[in-house]
MOPAC internal coordinates of N, CA, C and O (Angstrom, degrees):
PM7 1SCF
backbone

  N    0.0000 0     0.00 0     0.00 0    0    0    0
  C    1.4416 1     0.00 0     0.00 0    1    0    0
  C    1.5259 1   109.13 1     0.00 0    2    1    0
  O    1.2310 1   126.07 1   -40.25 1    3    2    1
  N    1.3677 1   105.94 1   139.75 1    3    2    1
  C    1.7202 1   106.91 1   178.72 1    5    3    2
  C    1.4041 1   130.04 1   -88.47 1    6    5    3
  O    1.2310 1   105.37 1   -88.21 1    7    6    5
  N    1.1236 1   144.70 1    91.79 1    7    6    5
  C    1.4071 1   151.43 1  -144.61 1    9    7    6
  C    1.7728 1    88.65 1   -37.17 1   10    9    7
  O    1.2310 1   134.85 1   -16.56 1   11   10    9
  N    1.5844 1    88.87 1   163.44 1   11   10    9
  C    1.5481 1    91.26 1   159.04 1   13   11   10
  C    1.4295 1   134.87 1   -93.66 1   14   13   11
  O    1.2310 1   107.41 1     5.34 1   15   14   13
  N    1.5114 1   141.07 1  -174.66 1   15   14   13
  C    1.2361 1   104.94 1  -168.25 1   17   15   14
  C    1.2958 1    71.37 1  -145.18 1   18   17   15
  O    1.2310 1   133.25 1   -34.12 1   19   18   17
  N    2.1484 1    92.00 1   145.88 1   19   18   17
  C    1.6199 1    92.54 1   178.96 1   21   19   18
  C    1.4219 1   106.31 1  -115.69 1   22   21   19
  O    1.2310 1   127.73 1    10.73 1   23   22   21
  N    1.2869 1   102.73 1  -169.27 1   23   22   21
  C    1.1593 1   152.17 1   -85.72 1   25   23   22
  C    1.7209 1   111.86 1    30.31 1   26   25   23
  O    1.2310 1   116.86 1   -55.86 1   27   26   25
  N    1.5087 1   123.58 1   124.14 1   27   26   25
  C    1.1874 1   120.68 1   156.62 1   29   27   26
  C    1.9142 1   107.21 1   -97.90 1   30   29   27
  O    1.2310 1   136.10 1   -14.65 1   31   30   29
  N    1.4464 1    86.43 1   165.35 1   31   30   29
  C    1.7195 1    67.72 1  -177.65 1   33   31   30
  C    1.8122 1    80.20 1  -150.87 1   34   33   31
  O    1.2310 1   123.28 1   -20.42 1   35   34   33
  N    1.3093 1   111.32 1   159.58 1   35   34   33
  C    1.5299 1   135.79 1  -176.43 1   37   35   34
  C    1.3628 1   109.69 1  -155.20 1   38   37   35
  O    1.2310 1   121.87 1   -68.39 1   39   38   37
  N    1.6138 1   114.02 1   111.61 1   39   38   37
  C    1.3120 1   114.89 1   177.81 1   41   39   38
  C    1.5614 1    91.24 1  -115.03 1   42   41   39
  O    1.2310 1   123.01 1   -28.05 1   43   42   41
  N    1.5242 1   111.85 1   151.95 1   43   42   41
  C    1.5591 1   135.89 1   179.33 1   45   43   42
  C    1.4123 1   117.90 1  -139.81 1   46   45   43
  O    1.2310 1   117.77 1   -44.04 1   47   46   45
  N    1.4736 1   121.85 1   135.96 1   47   46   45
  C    1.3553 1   116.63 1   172.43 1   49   47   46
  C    1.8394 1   125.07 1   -96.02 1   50   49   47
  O    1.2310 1   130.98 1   -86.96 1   51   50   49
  N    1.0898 1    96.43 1    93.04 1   51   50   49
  C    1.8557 1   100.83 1  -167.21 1   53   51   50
  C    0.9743 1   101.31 1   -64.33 1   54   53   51
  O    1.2310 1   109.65 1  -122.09 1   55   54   53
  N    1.5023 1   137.03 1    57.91 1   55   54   53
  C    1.7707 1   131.50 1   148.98 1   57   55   54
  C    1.1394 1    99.62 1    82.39 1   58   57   55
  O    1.2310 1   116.15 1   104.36 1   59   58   57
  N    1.7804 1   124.91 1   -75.64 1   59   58   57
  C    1.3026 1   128.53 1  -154.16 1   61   59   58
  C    1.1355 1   111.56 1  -154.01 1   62   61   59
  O    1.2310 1   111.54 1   -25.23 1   63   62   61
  N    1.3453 1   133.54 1   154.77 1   63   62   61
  C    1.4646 1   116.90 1   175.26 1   65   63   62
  C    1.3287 1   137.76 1   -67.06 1   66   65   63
  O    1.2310 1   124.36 1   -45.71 1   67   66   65
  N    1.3870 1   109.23 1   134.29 1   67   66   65
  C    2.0921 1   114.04 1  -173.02 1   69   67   66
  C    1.3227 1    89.02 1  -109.83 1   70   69   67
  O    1.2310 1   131.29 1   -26.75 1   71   70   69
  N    1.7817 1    95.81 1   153.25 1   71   70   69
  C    1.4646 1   116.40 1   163.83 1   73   71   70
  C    1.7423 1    88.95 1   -96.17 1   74   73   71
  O    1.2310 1   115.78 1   -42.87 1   75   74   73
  N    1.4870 1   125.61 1   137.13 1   75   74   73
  C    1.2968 1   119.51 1   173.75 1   77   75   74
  C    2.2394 1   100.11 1  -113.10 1   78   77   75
  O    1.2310 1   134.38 1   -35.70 1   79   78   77
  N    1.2162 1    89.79 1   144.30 1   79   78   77
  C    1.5549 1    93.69 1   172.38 1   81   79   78
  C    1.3340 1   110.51 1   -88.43 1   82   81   79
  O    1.2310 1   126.15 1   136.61 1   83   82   81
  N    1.6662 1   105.78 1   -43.39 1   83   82   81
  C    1.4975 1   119.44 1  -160.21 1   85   83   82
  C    1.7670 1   111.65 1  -159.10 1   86   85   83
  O    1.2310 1   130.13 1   -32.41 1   87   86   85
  N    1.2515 1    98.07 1   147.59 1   87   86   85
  C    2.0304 1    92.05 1   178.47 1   89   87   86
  C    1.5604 1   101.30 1  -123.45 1   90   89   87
  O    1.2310 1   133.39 1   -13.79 1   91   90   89
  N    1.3825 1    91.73 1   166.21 1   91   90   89
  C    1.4280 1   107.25 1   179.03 1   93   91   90
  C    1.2341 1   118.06 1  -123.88 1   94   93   91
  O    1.2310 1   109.24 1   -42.18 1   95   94   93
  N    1.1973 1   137.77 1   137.82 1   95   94   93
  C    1.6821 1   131.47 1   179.13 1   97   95   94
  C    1.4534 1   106.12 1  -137.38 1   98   97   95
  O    1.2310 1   130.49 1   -38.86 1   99   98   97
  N    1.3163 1    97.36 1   141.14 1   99   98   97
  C    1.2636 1   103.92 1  -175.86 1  101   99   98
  C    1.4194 1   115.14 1  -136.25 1  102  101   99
  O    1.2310 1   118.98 1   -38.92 1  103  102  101
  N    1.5017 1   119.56 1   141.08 1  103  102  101
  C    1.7337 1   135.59 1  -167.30 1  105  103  102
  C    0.9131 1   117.15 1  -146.05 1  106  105  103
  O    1.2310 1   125.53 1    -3.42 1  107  106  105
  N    1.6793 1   106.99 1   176.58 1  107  106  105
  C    1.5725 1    94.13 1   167.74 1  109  107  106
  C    1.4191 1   126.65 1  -117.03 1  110  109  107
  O    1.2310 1   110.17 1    -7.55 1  111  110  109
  N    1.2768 1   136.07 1   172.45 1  111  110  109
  C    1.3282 1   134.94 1  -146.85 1  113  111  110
  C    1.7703 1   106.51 1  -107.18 1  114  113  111
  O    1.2310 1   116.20 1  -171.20 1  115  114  113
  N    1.5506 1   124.82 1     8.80 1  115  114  113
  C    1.0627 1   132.66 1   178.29 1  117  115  114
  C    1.4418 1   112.19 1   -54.89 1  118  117  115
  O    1.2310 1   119.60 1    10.28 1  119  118  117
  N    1.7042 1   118.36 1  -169.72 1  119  118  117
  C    1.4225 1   123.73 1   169.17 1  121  119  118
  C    1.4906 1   105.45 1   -91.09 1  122  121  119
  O    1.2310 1   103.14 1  -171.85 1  123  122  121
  N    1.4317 1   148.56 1     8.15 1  123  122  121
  C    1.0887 1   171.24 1  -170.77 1  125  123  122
  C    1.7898 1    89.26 1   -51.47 1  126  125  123
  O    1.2310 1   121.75 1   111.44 1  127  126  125
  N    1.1014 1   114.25 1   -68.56 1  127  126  125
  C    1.2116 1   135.40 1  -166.70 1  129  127  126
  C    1.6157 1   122.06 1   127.95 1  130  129  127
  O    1.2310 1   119.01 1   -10.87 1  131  130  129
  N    1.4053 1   119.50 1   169.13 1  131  130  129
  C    1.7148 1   111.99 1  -174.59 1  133  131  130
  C    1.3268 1   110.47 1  -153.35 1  134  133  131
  O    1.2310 1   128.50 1   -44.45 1  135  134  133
  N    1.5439 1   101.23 1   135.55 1  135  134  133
  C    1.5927 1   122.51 1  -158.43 1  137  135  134
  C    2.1622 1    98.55 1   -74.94 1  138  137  135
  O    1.2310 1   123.65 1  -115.94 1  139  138  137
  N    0.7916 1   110.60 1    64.06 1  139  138  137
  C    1.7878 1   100.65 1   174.56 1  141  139  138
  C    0.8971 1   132.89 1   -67.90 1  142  141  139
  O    1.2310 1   118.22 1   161.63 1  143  142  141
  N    1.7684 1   120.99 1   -18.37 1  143  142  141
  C    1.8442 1   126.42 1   175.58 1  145  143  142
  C    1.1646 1   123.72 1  -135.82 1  146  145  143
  O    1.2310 1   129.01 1   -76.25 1  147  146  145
  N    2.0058 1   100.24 1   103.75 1  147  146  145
  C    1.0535 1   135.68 1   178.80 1  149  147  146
  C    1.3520 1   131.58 1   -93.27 1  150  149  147
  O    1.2310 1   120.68 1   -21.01 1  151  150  149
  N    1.2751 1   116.30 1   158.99 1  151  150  149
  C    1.5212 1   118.88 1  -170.00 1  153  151  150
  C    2.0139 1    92.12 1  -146.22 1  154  153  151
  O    1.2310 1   123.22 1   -46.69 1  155  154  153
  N    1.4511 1   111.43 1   133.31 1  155  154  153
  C    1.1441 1   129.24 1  -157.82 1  157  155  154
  C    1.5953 1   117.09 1  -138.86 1  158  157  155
  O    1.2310 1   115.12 1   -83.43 1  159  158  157
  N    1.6671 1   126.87 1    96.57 1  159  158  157
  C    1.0016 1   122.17 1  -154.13 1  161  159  158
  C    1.6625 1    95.60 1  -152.93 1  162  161  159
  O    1.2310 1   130.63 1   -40.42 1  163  162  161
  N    1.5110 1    97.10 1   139.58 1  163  162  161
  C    1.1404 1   144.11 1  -156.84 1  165  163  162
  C    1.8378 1   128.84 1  -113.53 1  166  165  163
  O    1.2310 1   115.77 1   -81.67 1  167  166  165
  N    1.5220 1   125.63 1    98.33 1  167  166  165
  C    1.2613 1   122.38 1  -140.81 1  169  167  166
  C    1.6048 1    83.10 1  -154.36 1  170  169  167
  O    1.2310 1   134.27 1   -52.32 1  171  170  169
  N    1.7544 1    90.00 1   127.68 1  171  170  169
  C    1.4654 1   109.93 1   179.67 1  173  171  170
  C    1.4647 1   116.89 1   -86.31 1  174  173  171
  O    1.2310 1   120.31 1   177.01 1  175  174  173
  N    1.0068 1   117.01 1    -2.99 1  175  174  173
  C    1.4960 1   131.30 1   171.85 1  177  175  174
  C    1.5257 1   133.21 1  -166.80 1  178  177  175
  O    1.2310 1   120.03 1   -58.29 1  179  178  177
  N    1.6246 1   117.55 1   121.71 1  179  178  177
  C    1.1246 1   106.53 1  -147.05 1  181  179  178
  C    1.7142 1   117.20 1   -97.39 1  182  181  179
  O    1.2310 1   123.23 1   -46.48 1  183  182  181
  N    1.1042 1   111.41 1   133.52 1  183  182  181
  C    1.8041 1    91.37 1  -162.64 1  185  183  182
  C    1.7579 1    85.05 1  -146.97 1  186  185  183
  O    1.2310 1   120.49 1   -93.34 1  187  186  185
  N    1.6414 1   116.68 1    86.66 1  187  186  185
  C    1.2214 1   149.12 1  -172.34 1  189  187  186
  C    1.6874 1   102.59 1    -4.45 1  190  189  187
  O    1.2310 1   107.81 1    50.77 1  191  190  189
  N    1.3036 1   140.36 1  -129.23 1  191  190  189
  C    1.4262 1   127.52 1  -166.83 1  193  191  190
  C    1.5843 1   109.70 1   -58.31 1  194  193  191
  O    1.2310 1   116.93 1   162.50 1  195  194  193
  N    1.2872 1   123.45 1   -17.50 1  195  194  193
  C    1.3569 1   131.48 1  -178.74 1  197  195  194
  C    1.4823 1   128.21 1   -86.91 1  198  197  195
  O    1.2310 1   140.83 1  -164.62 1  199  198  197
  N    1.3992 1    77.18 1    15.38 1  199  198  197
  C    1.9115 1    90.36 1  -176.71 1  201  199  198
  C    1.6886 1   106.83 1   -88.89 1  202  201  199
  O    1.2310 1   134.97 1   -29.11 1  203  202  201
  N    1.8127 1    88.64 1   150.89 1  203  202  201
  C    1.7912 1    85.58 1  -159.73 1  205  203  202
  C    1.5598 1    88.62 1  -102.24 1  206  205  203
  O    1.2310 1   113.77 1   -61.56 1  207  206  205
  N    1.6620 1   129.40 1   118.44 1  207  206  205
  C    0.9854 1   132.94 1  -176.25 1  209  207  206
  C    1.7003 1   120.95 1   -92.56 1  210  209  207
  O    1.2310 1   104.34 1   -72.89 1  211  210  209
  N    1.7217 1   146.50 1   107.11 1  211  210  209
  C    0.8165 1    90.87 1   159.01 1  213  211  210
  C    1.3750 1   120.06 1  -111.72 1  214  213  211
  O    1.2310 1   126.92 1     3.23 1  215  214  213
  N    1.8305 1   104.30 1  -176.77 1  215  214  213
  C    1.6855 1   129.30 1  -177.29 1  217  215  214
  C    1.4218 1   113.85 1   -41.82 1  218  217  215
  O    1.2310 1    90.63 1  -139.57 1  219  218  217
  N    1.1313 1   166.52 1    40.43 1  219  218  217
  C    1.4009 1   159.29 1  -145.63 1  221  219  218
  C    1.5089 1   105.37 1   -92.85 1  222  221  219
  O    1.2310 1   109.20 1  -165.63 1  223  222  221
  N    1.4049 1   137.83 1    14.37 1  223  222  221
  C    1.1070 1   121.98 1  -178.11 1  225  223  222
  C    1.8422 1   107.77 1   157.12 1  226  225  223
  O    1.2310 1   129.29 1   -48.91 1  227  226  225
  N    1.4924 1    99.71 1   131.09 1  227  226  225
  C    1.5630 1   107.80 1  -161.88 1  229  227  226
  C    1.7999 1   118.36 1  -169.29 1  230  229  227
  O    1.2310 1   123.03 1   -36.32 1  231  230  229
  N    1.2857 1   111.80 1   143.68 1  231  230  229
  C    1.4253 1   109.25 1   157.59 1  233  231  230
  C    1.7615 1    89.81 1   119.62 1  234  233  231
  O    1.2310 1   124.19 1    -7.27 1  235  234  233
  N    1.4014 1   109.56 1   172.73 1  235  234  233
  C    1.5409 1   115.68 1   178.34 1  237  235  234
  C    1.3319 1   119.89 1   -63.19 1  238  237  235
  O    1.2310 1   120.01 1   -52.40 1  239  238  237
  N    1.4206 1   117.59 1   127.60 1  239  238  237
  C    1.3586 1   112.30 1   158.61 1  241  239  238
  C    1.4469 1   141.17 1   -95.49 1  242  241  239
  O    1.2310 1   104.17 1    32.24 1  243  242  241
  N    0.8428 1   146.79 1  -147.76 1  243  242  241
  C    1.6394 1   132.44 1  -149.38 1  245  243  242
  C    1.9546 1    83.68 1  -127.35 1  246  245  243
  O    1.2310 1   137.59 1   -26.64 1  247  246  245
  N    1.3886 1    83.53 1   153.36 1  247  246  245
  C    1.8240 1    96.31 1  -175.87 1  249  247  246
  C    1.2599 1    95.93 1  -144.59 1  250  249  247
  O    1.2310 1   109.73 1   -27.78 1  251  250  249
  N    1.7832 1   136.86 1   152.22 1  251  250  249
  C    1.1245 1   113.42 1   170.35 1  253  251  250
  C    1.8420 1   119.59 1  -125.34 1  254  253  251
  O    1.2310 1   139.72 1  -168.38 1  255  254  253
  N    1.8866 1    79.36 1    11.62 1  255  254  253
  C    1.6161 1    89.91 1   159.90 1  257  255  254
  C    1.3883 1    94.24 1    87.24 1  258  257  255
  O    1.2310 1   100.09 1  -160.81 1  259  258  257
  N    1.4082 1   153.64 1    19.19 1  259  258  257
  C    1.3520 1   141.18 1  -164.30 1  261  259  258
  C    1.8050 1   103.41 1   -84.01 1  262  261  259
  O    1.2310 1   137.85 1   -52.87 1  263  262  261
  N    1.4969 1    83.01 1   127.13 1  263  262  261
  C    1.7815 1   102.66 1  -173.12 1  265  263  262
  C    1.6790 1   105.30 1   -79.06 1  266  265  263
  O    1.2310 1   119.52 1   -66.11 1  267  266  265
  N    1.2482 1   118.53 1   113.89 1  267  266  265
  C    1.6877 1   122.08 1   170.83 1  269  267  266
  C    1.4748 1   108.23 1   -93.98 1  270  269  267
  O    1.2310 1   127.81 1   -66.01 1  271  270  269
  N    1.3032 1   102.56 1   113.99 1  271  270  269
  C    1.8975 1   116.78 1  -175.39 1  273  271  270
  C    1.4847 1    75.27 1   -51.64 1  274  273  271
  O    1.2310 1   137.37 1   -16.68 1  275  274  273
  N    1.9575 1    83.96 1   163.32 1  275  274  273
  C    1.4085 1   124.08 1   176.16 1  277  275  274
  C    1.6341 1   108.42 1   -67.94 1  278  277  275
  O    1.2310 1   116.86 1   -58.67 1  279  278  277
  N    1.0886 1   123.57 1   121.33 1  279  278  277
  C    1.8657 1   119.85 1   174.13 1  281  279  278
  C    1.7753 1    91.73 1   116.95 1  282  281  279
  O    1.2310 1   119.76 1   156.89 1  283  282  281
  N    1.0634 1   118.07 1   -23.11 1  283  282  281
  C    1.6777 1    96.57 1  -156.54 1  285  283  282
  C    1.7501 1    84.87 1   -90.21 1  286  285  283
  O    1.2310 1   131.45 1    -2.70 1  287  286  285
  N    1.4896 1    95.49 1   177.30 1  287  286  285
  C    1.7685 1    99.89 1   155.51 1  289  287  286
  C    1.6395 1   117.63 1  -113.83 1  290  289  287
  O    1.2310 1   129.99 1   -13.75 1  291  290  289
  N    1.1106 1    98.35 1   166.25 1  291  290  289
  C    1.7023 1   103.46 1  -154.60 1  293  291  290
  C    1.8296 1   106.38 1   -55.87 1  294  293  291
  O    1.2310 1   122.97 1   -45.07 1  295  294  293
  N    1.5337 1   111.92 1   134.93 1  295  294  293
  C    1.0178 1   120.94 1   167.26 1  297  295  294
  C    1.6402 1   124.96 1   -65.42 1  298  297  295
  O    1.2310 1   118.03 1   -56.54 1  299  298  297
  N    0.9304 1   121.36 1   123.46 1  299  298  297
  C    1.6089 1   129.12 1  -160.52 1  301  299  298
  C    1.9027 1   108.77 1   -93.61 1  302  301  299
  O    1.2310 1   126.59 1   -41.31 1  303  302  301
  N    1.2021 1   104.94 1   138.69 1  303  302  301
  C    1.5409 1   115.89 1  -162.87 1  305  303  302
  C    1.1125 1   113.40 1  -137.18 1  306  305  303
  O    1.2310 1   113.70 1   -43.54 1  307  306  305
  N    1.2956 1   129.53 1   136.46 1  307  306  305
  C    1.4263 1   131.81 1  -179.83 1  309  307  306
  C    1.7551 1   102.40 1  -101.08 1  310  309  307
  O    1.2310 1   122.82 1   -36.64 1  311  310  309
  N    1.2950 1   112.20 1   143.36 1  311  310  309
  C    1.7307 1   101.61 1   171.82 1  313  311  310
  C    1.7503 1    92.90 1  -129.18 1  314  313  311
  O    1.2310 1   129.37 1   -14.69 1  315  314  313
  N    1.0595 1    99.54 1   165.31 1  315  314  313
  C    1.3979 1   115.96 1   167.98 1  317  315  314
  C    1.4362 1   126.98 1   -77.28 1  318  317  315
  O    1.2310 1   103.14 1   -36.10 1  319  318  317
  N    1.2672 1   148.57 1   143.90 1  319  318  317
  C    1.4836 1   119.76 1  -179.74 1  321  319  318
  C    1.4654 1    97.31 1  -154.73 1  322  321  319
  O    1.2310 1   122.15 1   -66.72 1  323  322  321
  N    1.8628 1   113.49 1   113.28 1  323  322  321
  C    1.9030 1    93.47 1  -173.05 1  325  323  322
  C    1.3460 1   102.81 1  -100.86 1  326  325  323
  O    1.2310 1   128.47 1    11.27 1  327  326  325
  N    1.7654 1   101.30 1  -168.73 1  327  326  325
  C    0.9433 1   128.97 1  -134.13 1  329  327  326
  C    1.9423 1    84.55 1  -113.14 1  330  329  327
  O    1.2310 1   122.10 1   -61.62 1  331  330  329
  N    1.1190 1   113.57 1   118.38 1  331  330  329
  C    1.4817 1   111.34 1   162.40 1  333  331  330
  C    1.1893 1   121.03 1   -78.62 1  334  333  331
  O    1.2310 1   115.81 1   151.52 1  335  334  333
  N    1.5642 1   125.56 1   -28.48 1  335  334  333
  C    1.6296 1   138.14 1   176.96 1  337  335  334
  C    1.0739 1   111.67 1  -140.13 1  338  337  335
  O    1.2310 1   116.88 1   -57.95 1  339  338  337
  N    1.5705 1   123.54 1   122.05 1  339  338  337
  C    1.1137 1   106.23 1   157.84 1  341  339  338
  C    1.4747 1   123.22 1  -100.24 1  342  341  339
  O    1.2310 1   127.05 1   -22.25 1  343  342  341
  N    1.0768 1   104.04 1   157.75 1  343  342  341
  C    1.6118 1   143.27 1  -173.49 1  345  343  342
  C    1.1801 1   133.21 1  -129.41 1  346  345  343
  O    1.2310 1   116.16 1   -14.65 1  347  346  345
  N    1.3905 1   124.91 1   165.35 1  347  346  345
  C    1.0688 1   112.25 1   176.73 1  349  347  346
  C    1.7113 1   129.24 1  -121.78 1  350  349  347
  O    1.2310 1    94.30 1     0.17 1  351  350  349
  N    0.9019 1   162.17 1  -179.83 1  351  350  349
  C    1.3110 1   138.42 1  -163.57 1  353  351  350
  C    1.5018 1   124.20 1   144.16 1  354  353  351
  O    1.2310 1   132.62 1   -52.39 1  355  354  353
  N    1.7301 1    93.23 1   127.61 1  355  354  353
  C    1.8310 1    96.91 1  -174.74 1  357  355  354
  C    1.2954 1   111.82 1   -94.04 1  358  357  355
  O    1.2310 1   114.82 1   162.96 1  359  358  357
  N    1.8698 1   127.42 1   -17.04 1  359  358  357
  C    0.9775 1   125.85 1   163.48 1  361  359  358
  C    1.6892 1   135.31 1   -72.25 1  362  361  359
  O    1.2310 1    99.01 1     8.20 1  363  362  361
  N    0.9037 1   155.35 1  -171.80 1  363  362  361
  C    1.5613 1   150.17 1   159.83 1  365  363  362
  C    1.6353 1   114.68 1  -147.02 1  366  365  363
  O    1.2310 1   128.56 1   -63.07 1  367  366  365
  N    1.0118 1   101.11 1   116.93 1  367  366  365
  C    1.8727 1   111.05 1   175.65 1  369  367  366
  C    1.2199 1    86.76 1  -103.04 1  370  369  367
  O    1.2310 1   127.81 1   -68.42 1  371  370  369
  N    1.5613 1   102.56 1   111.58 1  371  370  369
  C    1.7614 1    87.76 1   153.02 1  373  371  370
  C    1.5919 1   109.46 1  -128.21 1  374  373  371
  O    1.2310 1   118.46 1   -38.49 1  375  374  373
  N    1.4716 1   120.55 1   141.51 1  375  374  373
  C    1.3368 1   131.19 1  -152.21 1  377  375  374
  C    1.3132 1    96.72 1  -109.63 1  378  377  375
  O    1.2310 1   108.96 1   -32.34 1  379  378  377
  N    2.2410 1   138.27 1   147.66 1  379  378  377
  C    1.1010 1   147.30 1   141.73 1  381  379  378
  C    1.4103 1    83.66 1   -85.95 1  382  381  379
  O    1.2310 1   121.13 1   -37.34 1  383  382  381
  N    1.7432 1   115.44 1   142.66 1  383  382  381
  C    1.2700 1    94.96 1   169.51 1  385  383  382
  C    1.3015 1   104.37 1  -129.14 1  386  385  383
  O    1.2310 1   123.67 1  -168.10 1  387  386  385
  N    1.7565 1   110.57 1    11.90 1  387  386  385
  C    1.1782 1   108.42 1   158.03 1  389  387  386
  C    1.8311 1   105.98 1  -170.83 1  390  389  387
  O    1.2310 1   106.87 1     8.46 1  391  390  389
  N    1.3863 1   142.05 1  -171.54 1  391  390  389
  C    1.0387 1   131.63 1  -171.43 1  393  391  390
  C    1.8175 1    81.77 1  -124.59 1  394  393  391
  O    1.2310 1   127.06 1   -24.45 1  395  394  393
  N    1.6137 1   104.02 1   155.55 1  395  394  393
  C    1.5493 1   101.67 1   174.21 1  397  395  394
  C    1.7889 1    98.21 1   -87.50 1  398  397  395
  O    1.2310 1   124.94 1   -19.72 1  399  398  397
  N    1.8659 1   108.11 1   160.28 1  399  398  397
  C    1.3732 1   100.06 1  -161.66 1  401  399  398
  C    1.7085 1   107.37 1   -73.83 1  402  401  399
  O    1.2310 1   105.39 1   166.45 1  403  402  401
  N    1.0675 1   144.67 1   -13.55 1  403  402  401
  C    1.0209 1   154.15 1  -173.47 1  405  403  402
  C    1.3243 1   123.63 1   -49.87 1  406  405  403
  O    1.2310 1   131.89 1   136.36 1  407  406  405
  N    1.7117 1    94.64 1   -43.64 1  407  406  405
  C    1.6126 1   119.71 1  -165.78 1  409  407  406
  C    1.8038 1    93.89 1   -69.11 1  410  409  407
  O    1.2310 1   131.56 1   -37.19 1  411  410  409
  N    1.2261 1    95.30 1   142.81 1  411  410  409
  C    1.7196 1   122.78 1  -179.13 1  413  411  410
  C    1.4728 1   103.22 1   -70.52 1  414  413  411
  O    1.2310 1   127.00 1   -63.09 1  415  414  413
  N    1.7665 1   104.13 1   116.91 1  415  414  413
  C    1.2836 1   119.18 1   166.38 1  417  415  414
  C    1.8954 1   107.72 1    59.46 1  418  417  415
  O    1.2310 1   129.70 1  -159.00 1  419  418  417
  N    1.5550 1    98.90 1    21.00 1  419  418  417
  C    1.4476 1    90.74 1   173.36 1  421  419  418
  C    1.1606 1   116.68 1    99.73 1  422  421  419
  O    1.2310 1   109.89 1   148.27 1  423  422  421
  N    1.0837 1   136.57 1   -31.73 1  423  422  421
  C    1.6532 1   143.07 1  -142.53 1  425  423  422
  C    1.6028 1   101.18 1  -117.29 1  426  425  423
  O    1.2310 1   122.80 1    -5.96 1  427  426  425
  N    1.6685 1   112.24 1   174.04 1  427  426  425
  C    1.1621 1   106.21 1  -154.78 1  429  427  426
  C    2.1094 1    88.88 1  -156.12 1  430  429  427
  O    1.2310 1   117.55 1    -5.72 1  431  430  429
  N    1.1396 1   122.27 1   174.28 1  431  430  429
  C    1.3701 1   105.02 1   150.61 1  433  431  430
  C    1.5820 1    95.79 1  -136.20 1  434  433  431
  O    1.2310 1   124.12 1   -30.21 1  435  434  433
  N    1.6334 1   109.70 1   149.79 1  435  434  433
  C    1.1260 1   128.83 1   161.32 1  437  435  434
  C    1.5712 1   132.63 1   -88.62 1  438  437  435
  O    1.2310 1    93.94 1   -81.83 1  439  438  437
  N    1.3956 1   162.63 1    98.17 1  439  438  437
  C    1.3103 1   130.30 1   178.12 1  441  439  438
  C    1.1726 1   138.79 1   -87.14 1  442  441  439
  O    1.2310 1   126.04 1   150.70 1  443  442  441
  N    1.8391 1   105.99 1   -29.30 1  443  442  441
  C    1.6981 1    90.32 1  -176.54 1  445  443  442
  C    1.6853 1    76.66 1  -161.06 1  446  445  443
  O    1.2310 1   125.20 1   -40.58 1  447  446  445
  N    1.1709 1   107.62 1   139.42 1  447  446  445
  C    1.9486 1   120.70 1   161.97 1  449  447  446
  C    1.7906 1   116.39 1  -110.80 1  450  449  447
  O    1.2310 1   131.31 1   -65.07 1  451  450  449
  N    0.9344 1    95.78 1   114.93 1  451  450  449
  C    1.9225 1    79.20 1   166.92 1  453  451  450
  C    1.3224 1   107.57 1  -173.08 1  454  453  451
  O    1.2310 1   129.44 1   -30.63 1  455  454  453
  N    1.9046 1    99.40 1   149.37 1  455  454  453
  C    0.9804 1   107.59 1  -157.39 1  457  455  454
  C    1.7218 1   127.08 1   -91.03 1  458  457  455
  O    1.2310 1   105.59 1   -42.11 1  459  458  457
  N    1.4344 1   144.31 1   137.89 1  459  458  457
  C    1.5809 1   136.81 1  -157.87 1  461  459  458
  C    1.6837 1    94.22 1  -104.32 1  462  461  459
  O    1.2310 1   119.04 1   -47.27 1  463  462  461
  N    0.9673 1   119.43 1   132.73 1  463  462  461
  C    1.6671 1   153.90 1   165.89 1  465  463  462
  C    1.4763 1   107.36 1   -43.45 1  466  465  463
  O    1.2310 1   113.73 1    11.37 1  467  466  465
  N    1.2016 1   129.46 1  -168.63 1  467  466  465
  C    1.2293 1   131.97 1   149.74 1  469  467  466
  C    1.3534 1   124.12 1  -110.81 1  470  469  467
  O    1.2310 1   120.10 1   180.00 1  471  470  469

């Protein structure tokens, strides 16, 4: 299998534009591996490499390491993740900007990102 290569990047169009306070992401807590350093950016209109993004949110987040016995499938976790700027924005960049080294063969799983209002 071929490691992954980072920067991953995931852009989404959220309908309409949100002011976000704070996001939440949620994974699972297996030996899989886990995505912790993110970069989170926010663009009111999307116009493909020429899109003006900004930074709204970045840096490692908190993990608390939860061990899933052998046989089960991975226990699923929500973390908190804030907002350094807010902004406003109908687009979403959201960045892996790296895998921690631990994680197997590189890789990581993600499940769900999204962002809470005020």
């Amino acid at each position: 299998m071929t490691p992954n290569t980072y920067p991953i990047t995931i852009v989404a169009d959220m309908g309409a534009a949100h002011l976000v306070s704070y996001f939440k992401i949620e994974d699972t807590t297996d030996s899989q591996g886990a995505y912790l350093d993110y970069e989170i950016y926010l663009a009111e209109e999307y116009n493909g490499d020429k899109t003006e993004w900004t930074l709204v949110a970045s840096g490692m987040r908190d993990w608390d390491g939860i061990y899933t016995p052998p046989g089960t499938v991975g226990v699923t976790k929500v973390y908190d993740y804030p907002v350094q700027k807010m902004a406003a924005g109908r687009y979403l960049k959201f960045v892996i900007v790296k895998c921690e080294p631990v994680a197997l063969e590189n890789r990581g799983k993600l499940g769900d990102v999204w962002g809470v209002g005020l």
